[in-house]
N, C-alpha and C positions, 0 to 999 in steps of 0.2 A: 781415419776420422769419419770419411764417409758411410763407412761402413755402419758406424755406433748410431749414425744419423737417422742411416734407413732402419735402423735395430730401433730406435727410439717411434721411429713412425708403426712398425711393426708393433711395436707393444701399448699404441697411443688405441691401435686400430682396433685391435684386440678388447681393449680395456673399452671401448666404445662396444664393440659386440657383446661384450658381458652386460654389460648395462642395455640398450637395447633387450637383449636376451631374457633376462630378469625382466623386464616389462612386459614383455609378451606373458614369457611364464605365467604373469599374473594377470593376464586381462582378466579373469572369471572371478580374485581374490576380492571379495566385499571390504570396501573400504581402504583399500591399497591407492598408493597416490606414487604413479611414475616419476622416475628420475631423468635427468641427463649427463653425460659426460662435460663438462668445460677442458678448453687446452689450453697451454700457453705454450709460446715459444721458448728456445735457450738459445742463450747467446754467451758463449763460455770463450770464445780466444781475441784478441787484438792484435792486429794486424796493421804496421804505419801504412801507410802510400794507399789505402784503399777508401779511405774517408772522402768529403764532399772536397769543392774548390778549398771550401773555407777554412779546408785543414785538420779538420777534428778528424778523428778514429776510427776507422770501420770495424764491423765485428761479420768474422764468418758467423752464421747459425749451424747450435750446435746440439738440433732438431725438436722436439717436440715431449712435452708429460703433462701426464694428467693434474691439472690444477686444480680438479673439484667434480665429485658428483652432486650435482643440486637437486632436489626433491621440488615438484613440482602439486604445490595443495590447490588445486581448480577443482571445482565441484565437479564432482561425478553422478552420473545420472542414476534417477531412484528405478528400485525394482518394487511391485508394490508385489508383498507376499501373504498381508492378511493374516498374517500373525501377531500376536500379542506383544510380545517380548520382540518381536525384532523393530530397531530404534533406527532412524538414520539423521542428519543432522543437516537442514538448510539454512548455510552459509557459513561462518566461522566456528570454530570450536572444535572440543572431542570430547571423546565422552574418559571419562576418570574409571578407573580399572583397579582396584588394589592384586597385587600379586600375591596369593598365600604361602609360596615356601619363601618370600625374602623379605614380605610386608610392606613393599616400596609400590608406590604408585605409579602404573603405568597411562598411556593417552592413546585412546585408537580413536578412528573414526568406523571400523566393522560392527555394529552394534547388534548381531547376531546374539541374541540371551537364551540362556536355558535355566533353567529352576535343578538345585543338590537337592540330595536327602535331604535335607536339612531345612527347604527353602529357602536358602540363599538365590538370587541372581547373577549367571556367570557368562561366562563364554566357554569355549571349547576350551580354554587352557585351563580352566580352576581359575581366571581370574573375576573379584566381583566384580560389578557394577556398584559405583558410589553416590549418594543421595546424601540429600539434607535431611538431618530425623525430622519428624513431626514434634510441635513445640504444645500447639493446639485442633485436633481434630475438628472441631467444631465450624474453625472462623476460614478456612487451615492456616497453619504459618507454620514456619521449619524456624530450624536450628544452622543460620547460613553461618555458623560461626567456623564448624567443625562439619566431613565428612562421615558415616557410617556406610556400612555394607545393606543395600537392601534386601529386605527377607520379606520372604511371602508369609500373610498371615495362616492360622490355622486352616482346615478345610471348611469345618463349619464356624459359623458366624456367632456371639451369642445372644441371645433373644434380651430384649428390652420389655419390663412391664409396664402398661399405660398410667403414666399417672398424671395427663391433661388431654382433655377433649376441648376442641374448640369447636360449636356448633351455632350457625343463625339461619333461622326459621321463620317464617311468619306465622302469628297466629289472626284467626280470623274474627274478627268484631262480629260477625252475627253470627259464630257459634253458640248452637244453646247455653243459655246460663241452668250450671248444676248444682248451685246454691243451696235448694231444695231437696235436693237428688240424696240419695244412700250415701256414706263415706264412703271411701275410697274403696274400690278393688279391682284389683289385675283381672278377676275372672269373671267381671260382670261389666261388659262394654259400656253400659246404661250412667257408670258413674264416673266415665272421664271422657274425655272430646275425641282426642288424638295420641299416637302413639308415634316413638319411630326406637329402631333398635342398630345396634351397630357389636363390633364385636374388639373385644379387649383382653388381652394378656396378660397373664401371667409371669415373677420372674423367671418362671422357667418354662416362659413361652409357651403354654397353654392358651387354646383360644375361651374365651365367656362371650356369651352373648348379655352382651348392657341395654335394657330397656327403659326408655323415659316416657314416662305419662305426664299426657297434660291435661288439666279440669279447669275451664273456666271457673269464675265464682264472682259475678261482678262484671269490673272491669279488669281484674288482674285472674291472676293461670297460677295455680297449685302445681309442682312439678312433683312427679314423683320416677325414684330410682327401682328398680328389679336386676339381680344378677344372677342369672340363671335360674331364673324365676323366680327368687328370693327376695322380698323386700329388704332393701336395706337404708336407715335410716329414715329420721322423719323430710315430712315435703318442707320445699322451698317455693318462696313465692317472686313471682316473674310482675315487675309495677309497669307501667308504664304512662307517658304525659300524654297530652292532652293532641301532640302529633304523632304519637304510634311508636315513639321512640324511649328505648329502654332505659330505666332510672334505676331499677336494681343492681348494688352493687356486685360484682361479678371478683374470683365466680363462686361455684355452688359446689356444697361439698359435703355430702349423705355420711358421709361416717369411713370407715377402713370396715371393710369383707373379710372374714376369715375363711379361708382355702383350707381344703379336707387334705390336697394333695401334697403338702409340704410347703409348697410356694409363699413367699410372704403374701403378708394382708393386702389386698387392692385396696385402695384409695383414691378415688380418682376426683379430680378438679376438675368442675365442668365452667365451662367460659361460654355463654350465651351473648355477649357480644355480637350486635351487627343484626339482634333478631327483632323484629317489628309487629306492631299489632295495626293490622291494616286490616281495611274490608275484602280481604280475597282471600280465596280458597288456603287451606293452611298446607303448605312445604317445607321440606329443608332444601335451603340453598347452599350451605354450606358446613361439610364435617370431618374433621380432622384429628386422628388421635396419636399420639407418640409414641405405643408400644408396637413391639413387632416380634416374630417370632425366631426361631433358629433357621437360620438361613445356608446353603452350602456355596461355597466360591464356583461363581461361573464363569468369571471372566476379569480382564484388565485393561484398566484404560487409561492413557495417558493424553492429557492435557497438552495445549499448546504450551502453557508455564512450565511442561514439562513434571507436573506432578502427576503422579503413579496414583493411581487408585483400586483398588480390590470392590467388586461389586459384587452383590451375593444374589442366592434367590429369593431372596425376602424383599431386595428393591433396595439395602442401603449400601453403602458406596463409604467404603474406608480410607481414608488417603493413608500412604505406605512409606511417602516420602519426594520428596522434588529432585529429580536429575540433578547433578552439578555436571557444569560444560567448565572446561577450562580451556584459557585464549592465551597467546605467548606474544614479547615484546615483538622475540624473531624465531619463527616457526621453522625455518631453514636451521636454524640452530639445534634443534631436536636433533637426537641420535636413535636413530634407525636398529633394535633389540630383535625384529622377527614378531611372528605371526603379528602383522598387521598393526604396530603398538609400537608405540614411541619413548624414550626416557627423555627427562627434562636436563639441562645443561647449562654449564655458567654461560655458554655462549645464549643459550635460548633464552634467557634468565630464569627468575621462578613461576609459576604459572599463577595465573588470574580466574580464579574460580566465578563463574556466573552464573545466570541462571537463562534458559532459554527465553529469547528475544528481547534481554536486558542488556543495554548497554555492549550495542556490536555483537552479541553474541547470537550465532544460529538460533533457528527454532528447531525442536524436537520434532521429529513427525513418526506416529507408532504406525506398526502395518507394513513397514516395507523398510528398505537398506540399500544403502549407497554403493551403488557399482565402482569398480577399476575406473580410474580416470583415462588409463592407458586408451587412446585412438589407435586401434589396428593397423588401417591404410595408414597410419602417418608413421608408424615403428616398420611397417615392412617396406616404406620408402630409405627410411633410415638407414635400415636392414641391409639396404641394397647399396648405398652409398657408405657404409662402413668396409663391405666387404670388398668397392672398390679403393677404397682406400687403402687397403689393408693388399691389395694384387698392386697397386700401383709401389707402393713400398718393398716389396718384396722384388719390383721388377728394378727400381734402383737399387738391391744389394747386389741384383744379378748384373747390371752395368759394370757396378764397379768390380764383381769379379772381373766379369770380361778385359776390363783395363785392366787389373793386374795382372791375369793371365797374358795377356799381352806385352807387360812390361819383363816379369821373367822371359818370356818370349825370344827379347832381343839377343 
């Protein structure tokens, strides 16, 4: 019996160095979260006469087994790497992974991405990375109903044509009155005040230069349009009361341009809103137009929300989709599959999909990834107290040889 005793501590010791062992292995693994061995004792035979005064039962022990490796999830310290796609997670959660050859969703906290053929977002194993689709671009809002697999958009972006300007200006009360003056024209400075020009697109992202004239006549300003030196449509007129502030209703709208190069017609709506007729010099303070051109993807950025954005060379900014983080009732409950990635389990229950720094859940942080939680000095302490453990059991099977040798002896 004693024998199976010290056999039991020998394999209690061992199974404590495997575990140890595995920890170290991964101090370098991103997003690896060490374990420990638990024991318990056995107490397998009854023996009368060896119990307290009081009578009750004694039991020999009838040594020691492994009750449990526990998984230990403490935050592990960020690496900051400056990459785009590498994700790491401060405080609760993981990040959601679909696996392509069995379709089931996996949990890590290595958030290590790379971009398929295909633009998919993955990991080193082919697994994706899971997000909320985009519901509305615009406002953004997802689809927190359901997961998808993120995908990178195209390379280039596609060009938007302008179809509103928003501009305010001042014009100025002791500009000449040109009342008097010749009609209108672009090529005779004599017959308008002020000009300013800005430049406008096409649906297929072509730039125009848009020019607007302005001609006192009064107290009110004739506008006129040019596109690409073209006059287009007739002039609009600019009113204003009796404190400098604009009465015309807005906006103004010259007619649609027809384009030589295929593109549809421009049409653009001009919003003079916010513009004044004061006694100073005449500026634009402000101008703003909505088309833009074809643009190539230069980069990704993620939000604290955790939503993924594509940003191009043109200056606009795609959203791709929001991270889903999921949270578990009991994360010790997770079953441990390899490369860094968790399955979910009746023990664990089913997972709580969230969203970064909602409701308990970690925040996203792009640019860097979460190290081994593993502590070095604290596993090569371990390391050394396993291994005596494991000499000290070994020196009790040799006792008991010795006794027995001694016993056939007699």
């Amino acid at each position: 019996m004693t024998f199976n005793i010290g056999l039991s501590g020998l394999k209690a010791a061992s199974q404590d160095l495997a575990v140890i062992s595995n920890n170290i292995a991964n101090v370098n693994s991103f997003g690896f979260k060490g374990s420990r061995a638990e024991f318990a004792d056995i107490y397998n035979r009854e023996i009368g006469g060896l119990g307290s005064s009081a009578g009750f039962l004694g039991k020999l022990g009838g040594g020691v087994r492994l009750a449990s490796v526990s998984q230990l999830f403490s935050q592990g310290n960020f690496e900051l790497t400056g990459r785009s796609l590498d994700f790491a997670i401060n405080g609760n959660g993981f990040f959601v992974v679909k696996d392509q050859s069995t379709g089931e969703n996996l949990y890590t906290r290595a958030g290590a991405f790379r971009v398929d053929r295909e633009g998919y977002v993955e990991n080193a194993f082919n697994q994706r990375l899971q997000v909320y689709s985009v519901v509305d671009a615009n406002i953004p809002t997802f689809n927190t109903g359901s997961t998808s697999d993120l995908q990178l958009p195209p390379e280039i972006n596609a060009p938007s044509a302008t179809g509103t300007v928003d501009i305010a200006l001042n014009l100025d009360t002791t500009a000449t009155d040109l009342s008097a003056a010749p009609a209108f024209s672009a090529t005779d400075a004599t017959t308008y005040n002020n000009s300013t020009s800005f430049t406008a697109y096409d649906s297929l992202g072509e730039p125009h230069t848009v020019t607007l004239f302005f001609r006192k006549e009064g107290t009110n300003w004739e506008t006129f349009m040019q596109i690409d030196g073209t006059d287009v449509g007739a002039n609009n007129t600019l009113t204003f009361d009796s404190s400098g502030t604009l009465t015309a209703a807005m906006p103004f709208n010259w007619g649609a341009y027809t384009l030589s190069n295929g593109a549809a017609d421009l049409n653009i709506d001009v919003d003079f809103t916010g513009t004044t007729y004061y006694g100073a010099n005449f500026a634009v303070n402000d101008l703003v137009q909505d088309g833009y051109p074809p643009g190539r993807l230069v980069s990704m950025e993620v939000s604290d929300q955790g939503i993924v954005q594509a940003r191009y060379s043109n200056g606009q900014a795609t959203p791709l989709g929001q991270i889903a983080l999921a949270t578990f009732a009991n994360a010790q409950g997770l079953e441990q599959v390899g490369n860094t990635t968790w399955a979910s389990t009746y023990a664990s229950g089913d997972p709580l999909l969230g969203i970064s720094g909602a409701g308990g859940v970690g925040v996203v942080e792009a640019g860097g990834l979460e190290q081994s939680n593993v502590d070095m000095s604290e596993e090569l302490v371990n390391l050394i107290t396993a291994q005596r453990n494991f000499q000290a059991n070994a020196q009790v099977i040799t006792a008991n040889d010795t006794i027995t040798q001694a016993i056939l002896n007699i």
